[in-house]
ZADO-1210 file (C-alpha; in nm, 4 decimals, padded with zeros to 6 digits):
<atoms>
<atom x="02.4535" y="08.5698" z="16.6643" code="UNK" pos="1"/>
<atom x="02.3246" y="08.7990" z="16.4309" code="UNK" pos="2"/>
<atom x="02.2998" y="08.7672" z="16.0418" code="UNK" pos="3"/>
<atom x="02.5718" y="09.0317" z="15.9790" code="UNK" pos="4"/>
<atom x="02.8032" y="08.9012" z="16.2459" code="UNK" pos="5"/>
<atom x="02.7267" y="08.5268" z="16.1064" code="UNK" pos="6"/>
<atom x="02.8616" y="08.6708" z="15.7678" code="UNK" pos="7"/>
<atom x="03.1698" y="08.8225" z="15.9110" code="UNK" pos="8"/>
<atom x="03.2956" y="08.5004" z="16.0458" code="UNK" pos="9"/>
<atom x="03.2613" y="08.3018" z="15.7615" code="UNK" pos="10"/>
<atom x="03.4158" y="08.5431" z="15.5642" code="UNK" pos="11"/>
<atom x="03.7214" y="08.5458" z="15.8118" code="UNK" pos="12"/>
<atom x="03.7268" y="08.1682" z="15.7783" code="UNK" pos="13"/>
<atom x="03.7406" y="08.1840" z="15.4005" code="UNK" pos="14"/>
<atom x="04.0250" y="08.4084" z="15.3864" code="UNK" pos="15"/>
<atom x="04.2403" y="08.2237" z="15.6238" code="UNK" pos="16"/>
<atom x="04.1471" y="07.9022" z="15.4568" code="UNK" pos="17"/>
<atom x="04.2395" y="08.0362" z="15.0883" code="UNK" pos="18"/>
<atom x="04.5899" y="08.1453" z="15.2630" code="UNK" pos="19"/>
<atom x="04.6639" y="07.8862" z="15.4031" code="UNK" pos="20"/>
<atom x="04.6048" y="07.6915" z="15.0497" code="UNK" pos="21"/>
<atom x="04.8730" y="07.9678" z="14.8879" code="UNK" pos="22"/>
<atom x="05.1126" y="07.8363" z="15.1531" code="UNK" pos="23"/>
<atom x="05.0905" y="08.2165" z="15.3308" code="UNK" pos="24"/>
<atom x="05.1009" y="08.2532" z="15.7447" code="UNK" pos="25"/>
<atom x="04.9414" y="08.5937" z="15.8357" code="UNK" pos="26"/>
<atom x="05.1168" y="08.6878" z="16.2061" code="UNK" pos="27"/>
<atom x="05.0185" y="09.0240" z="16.3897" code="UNK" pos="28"/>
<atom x="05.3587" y="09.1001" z="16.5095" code="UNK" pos="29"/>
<atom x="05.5568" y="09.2902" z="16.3269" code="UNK" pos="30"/>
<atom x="05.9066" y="09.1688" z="16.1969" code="UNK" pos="31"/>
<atom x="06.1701" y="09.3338" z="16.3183" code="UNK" pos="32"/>
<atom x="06.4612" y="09.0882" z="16.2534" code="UNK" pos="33"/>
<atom x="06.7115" y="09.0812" z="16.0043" code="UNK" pos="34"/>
<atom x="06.6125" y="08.9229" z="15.6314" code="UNK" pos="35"/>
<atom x="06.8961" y="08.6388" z="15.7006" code="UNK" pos="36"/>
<atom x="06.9083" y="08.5714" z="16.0847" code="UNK" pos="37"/>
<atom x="06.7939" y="08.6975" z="16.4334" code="UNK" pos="38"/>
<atom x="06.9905" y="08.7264" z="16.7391" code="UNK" pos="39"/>
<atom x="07.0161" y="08.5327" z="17.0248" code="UNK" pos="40"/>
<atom x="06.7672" y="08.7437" z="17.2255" code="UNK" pos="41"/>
<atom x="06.4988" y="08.6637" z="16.9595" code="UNK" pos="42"/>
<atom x="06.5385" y="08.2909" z="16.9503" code="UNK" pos="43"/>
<atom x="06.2582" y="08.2489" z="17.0851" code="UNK" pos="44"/>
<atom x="06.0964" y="08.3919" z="16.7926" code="UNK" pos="45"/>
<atom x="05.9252" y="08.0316" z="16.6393" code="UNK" pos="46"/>
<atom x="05.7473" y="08.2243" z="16.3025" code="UNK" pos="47"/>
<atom x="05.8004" y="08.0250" z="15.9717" code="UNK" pos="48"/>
<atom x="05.8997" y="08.1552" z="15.7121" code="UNK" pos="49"/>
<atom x="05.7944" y="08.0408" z="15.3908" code="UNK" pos="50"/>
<atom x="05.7163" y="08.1327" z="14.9976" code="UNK" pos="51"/>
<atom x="06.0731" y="08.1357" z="14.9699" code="UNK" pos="52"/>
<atom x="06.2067" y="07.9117" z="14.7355" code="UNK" pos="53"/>
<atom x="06.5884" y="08.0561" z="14.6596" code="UNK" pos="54"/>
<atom x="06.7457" y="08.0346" z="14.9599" code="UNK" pos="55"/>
<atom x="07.1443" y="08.0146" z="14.7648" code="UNK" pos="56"/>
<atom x="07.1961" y="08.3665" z="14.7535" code="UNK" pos="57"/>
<atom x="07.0651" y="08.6264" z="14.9821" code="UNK" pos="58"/>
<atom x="07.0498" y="09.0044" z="15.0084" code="UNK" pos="59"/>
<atom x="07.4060" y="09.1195" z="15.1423" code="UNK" pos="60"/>
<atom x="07.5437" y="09.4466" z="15.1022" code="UNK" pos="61"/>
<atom x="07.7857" y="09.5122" z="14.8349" code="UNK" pos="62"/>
<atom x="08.0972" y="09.4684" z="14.9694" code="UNK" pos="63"/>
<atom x="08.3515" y="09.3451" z="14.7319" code="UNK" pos="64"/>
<atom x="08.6866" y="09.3644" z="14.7006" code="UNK" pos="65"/>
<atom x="08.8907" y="09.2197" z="14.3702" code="UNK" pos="66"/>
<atom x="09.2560" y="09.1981" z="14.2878" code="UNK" pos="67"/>
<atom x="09.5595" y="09.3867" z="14.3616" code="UNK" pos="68"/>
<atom x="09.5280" y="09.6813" z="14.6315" code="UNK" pos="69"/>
<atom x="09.7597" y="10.0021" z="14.6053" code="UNK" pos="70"/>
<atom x="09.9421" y="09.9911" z="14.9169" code="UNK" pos="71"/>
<atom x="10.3501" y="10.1495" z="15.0038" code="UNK" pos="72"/>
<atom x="10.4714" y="09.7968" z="14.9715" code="UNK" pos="73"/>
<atom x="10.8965" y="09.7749" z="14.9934" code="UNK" pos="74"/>
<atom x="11.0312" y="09.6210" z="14.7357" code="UNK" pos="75"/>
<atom x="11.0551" y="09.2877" z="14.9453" code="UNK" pos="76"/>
<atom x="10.7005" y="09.2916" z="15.0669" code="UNK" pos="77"/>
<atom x="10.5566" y="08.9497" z="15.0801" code="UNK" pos="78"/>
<atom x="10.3233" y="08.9069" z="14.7750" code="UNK" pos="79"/>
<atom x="09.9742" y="08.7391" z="14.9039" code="UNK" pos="80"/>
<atom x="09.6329" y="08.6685" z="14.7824" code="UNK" pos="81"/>
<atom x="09.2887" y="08.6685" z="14.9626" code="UNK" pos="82"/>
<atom x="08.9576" y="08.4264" z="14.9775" code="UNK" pos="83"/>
<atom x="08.7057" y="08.5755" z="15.1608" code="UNK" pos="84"/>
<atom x="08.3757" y="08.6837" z="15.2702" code="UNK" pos="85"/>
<atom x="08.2498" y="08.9998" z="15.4866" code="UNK" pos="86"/>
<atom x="08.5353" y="08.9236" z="15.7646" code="UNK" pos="87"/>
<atom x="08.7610" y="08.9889" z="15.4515" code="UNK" pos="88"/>
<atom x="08.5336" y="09.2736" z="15.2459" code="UNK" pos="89"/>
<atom x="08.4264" y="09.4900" z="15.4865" code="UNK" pos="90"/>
<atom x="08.5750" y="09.8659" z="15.4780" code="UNK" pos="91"/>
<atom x="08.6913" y="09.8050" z="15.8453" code="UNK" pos="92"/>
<atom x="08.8404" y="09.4320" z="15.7723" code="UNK" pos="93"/>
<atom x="09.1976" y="09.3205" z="15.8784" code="UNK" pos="94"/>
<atom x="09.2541" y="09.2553" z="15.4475" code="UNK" pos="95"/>
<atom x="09.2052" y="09.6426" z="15.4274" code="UNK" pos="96"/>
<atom x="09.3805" y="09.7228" z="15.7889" code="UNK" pos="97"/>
<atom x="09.6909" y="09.5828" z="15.6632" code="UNK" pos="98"/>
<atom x="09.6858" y="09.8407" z="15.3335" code="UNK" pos="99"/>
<atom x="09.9216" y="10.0368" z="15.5307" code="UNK" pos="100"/>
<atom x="10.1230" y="09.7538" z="15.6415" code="UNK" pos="101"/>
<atom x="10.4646" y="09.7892" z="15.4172" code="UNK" pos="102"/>
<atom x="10.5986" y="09.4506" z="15.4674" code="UNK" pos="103"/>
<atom x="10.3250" y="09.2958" z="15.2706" code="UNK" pos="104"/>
<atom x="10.1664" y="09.3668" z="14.9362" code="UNK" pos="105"/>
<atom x="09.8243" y="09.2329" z="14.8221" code="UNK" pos="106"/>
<atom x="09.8342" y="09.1109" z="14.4489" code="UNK" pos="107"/>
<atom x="09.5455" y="08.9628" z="14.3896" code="UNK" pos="108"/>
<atom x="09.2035" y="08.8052" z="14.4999" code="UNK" pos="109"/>
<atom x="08.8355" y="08.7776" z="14.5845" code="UNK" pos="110"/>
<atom x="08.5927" y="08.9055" z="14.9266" code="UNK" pos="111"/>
<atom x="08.2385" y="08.9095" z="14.9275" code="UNK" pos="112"/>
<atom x="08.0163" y="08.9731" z="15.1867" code="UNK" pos="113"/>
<atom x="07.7591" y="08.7041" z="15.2113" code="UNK" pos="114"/>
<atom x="07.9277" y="08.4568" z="14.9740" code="UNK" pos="115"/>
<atom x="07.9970" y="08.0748" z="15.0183" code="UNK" pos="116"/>
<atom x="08.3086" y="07.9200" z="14.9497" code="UNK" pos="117"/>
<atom x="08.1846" y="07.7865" z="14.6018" code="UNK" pos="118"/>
<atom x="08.0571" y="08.1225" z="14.5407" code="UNK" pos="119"/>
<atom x="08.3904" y="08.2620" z="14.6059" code="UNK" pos="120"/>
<atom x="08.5618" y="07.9715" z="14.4068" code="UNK" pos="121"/>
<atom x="08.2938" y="08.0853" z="14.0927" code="UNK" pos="122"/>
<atom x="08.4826" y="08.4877" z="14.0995" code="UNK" pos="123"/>
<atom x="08.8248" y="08.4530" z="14.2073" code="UNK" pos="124"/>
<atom x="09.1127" y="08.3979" z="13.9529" code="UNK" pos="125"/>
<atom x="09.4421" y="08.2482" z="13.9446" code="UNK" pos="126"/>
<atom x="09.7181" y="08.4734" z="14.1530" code="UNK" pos="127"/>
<atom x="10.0440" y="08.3107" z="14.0682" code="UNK" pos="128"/>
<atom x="10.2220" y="08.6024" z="14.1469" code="UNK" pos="129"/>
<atom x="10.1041" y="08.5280" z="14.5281" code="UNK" pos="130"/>
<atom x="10.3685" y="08.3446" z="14.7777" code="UNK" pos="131"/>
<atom x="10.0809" y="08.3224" z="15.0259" code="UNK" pos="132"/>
<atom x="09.7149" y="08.2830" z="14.9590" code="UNK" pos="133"/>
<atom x="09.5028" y="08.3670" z="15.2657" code="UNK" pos="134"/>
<atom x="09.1945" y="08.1628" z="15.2262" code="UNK" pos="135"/>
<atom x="08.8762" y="08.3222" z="15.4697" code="UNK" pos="136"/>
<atom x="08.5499" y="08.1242" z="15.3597" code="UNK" pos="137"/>
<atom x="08.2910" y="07.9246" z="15.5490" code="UNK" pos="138"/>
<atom x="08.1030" y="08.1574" z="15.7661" code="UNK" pos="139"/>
<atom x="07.8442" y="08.1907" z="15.5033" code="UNK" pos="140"/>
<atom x="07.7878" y="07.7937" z="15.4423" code="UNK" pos="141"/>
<atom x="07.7379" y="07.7563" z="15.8272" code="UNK" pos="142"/>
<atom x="07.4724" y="08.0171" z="15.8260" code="UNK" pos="143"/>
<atom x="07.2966" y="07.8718" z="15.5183" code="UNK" pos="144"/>
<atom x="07.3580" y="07.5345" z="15.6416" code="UNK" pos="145"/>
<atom x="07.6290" y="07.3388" z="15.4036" code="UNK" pos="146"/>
<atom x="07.7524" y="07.0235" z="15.4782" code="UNK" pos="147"/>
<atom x="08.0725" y="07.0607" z="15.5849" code="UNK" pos="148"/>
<atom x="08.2220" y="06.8463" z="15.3199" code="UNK" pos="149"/>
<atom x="08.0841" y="07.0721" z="15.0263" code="UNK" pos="150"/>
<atom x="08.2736" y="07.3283" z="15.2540" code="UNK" pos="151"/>
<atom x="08.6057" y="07.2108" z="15.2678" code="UNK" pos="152"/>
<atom x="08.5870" y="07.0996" z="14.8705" code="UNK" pos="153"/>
<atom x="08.5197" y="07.4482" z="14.7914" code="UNK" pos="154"/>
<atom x="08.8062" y="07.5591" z="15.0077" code="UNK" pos="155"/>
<atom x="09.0407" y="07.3149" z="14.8513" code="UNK" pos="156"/>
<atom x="08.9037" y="07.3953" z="14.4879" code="UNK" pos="157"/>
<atom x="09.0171" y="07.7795" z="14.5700" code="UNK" pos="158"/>
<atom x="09.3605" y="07.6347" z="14.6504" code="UNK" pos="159"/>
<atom x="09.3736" y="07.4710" z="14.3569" code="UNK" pos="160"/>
<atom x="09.2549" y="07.8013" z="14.1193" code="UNK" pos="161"/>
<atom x="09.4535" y="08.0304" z="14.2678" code="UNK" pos="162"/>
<atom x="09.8288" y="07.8383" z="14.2644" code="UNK" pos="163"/>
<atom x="09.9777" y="08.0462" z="14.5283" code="UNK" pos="164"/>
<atom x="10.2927" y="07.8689" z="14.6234" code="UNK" pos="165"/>
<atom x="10.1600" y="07.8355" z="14.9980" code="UNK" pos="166"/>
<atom x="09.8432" y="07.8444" z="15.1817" code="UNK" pos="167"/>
<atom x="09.7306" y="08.0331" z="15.4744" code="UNK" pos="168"/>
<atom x="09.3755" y="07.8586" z="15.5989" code="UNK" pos="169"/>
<atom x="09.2118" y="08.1173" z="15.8696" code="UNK" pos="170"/>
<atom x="08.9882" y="07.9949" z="16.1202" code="UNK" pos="171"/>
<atom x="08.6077" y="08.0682" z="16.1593" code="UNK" pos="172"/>
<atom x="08.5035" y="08.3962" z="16.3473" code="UNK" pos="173"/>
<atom x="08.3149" y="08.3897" z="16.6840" code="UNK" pos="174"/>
<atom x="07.9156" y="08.4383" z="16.6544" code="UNK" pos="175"/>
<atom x="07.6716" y="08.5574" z="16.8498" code="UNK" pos="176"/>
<atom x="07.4141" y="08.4403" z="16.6374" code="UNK" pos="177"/>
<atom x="07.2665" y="08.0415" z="16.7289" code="UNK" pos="178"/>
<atom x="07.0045" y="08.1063" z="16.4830" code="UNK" pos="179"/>
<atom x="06.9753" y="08.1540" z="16.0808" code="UNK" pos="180"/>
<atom x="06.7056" y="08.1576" z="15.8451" code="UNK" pos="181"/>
<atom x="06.8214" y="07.8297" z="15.7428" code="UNK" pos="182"/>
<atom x="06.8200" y="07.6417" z="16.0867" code="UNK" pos="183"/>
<atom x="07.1693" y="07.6820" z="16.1204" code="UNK" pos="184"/>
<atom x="07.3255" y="07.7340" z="16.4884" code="UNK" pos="185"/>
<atom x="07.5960" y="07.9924" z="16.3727" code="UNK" pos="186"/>
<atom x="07.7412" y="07.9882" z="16.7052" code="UNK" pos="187"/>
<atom x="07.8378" y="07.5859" z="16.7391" code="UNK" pos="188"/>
<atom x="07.8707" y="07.5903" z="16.3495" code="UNK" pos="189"/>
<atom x="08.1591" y="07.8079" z="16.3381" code="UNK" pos="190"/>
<atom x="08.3644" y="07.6057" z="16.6279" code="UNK" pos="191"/>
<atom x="08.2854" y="07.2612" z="16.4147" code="UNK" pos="192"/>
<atom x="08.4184" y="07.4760" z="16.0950" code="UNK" pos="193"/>
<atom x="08.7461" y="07.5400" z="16.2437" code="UNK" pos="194"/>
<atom x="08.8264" y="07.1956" z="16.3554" code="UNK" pos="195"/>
<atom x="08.7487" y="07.0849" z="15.9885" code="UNK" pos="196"/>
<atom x="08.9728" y="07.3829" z="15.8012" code="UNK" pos="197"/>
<atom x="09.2550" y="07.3241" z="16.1106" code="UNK" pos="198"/>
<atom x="09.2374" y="06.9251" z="15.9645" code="UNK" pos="199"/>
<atom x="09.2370" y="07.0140" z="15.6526" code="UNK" pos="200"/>
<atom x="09.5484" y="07.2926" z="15.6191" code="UNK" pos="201"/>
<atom x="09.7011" y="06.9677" z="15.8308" code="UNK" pos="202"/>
<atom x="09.6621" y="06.7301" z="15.5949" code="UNK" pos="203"/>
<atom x="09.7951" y="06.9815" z="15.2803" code="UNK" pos="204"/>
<atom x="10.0314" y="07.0537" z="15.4485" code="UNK" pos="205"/>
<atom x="09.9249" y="07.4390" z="15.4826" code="UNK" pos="206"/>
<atom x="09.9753" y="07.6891" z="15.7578" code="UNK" pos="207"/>
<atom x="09.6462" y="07.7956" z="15.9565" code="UNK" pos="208"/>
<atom x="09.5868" y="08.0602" z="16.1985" code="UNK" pos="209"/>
<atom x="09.3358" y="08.1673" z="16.4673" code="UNK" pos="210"/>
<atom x="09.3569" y="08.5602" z="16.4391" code="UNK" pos="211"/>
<atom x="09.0182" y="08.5797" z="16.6525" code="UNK" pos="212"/>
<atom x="09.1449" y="08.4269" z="16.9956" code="UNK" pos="213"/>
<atom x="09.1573" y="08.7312" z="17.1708" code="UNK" pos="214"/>
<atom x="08.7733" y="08.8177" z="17.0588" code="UNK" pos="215"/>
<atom x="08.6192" y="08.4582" z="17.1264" code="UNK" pos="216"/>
<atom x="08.4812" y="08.3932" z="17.4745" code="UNK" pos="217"/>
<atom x="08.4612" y="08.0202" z="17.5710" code="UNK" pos="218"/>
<atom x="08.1113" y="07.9531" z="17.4640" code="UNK" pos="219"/>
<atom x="08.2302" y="08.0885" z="17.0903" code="UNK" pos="220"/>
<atom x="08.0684" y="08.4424" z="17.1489" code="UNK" pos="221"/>
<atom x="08.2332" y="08.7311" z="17.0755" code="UNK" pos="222"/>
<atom x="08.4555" y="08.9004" z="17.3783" code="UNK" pos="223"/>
<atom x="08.1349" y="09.2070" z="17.4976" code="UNK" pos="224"/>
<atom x="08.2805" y="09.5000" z="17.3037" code="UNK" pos="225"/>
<atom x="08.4624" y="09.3017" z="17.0031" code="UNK" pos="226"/>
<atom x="08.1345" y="09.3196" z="16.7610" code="UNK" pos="227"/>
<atom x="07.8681" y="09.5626" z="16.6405" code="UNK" pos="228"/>
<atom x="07.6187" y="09.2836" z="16.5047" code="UNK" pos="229"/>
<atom x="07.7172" y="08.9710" z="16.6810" code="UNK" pos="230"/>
<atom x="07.8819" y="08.8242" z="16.3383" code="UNK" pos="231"/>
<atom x="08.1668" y="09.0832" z="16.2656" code="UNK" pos="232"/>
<atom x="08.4622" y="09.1860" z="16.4179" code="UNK" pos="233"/>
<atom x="08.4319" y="09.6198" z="16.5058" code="UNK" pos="234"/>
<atom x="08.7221" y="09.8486" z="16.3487" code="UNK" pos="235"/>
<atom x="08.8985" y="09.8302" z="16.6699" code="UNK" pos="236"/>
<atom x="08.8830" y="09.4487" z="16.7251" code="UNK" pos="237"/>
<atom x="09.0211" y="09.4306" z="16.3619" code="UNK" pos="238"/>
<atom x="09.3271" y="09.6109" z="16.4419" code="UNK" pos="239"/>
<atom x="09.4302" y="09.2669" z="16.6442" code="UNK" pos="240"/>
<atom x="09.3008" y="09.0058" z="16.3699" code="UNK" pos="241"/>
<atom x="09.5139" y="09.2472" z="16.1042" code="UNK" pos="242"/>
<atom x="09.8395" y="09.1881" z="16.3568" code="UNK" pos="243"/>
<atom x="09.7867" y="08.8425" z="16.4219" code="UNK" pos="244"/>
<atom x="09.7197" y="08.8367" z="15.9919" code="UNK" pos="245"/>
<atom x="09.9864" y="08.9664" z="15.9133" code="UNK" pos="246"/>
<atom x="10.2425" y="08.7696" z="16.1206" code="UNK" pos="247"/>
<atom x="10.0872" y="08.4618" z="15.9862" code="UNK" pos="248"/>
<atom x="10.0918" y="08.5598" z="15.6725" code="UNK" pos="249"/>
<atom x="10.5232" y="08.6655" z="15.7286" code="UNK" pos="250"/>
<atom x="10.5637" y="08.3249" z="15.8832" code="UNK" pos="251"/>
<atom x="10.3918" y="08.1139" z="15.5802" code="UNK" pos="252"/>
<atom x="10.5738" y="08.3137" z="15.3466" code="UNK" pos="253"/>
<atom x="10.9154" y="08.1980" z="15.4928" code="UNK" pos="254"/>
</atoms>
């Protein structure tokens, strides 16, 4: 081995030693995934990510939606409120489907994408006004790993802000996804969240619906066709969560 070469090694050594130290991994491939999960196909991806300390509120596109929409409402449209997330916020969603759905009327509420149920509970106001609230939260606490408890508290604290004379708890969505950023299996996570929000709308007292039956295969994947991303319903799909919405939401109004 020659002097130069000698010098070249340790030098490589070195580096990787003072990275390591920083708490950096250096990996050739490039990443290609998205900044909060990756697909099934790449779970066999096993890099680590780390340096990240703030894992409570990631980078999600702003889509919001807040308080009462303009919609042709008759006069004796049902008055309702909304709790959601993406499922809810999106342009495409079954909240902004039903716009042109007369027989109800939207007074009031919260969607973000990418938001807990606390961080939901943190923005959204009291809708008195509502006869139904529609409460659409979790899917972002099973990606980011939340005990289920802290779930259902948040979901019951929204209840509690909103004081909608009824409550209209909506089951999880189908996934994809059996991976997050956060070690979460999105997937299983979502099928254990609706068996806690079904118990918990039973104990309340509350009505809760399923709108994504016809879209969830048995495993808890999305129906091929029903998704663009493996997490959210496509504009088509929608049009049969917004039905199956809005004849809940007529039934827990009566």
């Amino acid at each position: 081995m020659t002097r130069t070469t000698r010098l070249a090694v340790v030098a490589s050594i070195v580096s990787a030693a003072c990275l390591v130290g920083a708490g950096v991994f250096v990996v050739a491939a490039p990443h290609t995934a998205s900044a909060e999960d990756r697909p099934v196909a790449a779970a066999a991806d096993t890099r680590v990510e780390r340096g990240t300390t703030d894992l409570a509120r990631p980078s999600t596109p702003d889509q919001v939606v807040s308080g009462a929409l303009s919609t042709p409402a008759l006069p004796d449209a049902v008055p309702f409120a909304y709790a959601g997330d993406s499922i809810t916020a999106r342009p495409d969603s079954w909240l902004h489907q039903l716009e042109s759905d007369d027989r109800l009327r939207a007074v009031g509420g919260y969607a973000h994408s990418g938001y807990r149920a606390d961080q939901v509970l943190a923005e959204i106001g009291p809708v008195p006004q509502a006869r139904v609230l529609v409460v659409e939260v979790g899917t972002n606490d099973v990606n980011q790993a939340v005990p289920l408890d802290r779930t259902i508290a948040g979901v019951d604290a929204i209840v509690r802000k909103v004081g909608a004379a009824r409550v209209l708890v909506v089951a999880g969505p189908p996934s994809d996804w059996t991976w997050s950023r956060w070690g979460a299996d999105r997937r299983s996570g979502q099928i254990v969240l609706t068996d806690a929000l079904h118990a918990d709308a039973d104990v309340h007292g509350w009505a809760f619906v399923d709108p994504f039956r016809s879209l969830r295969a048995a495993d808890g994947a999305y129906v091929a066709g029903t998704t663009p991303d493996g997490i959210h319903p496509t504009a088509e799909a929608n049009r049969s969560v917004a039905a199956a919405m809005a004849d809940a939401i007529e039934r827990t109004a009566r």
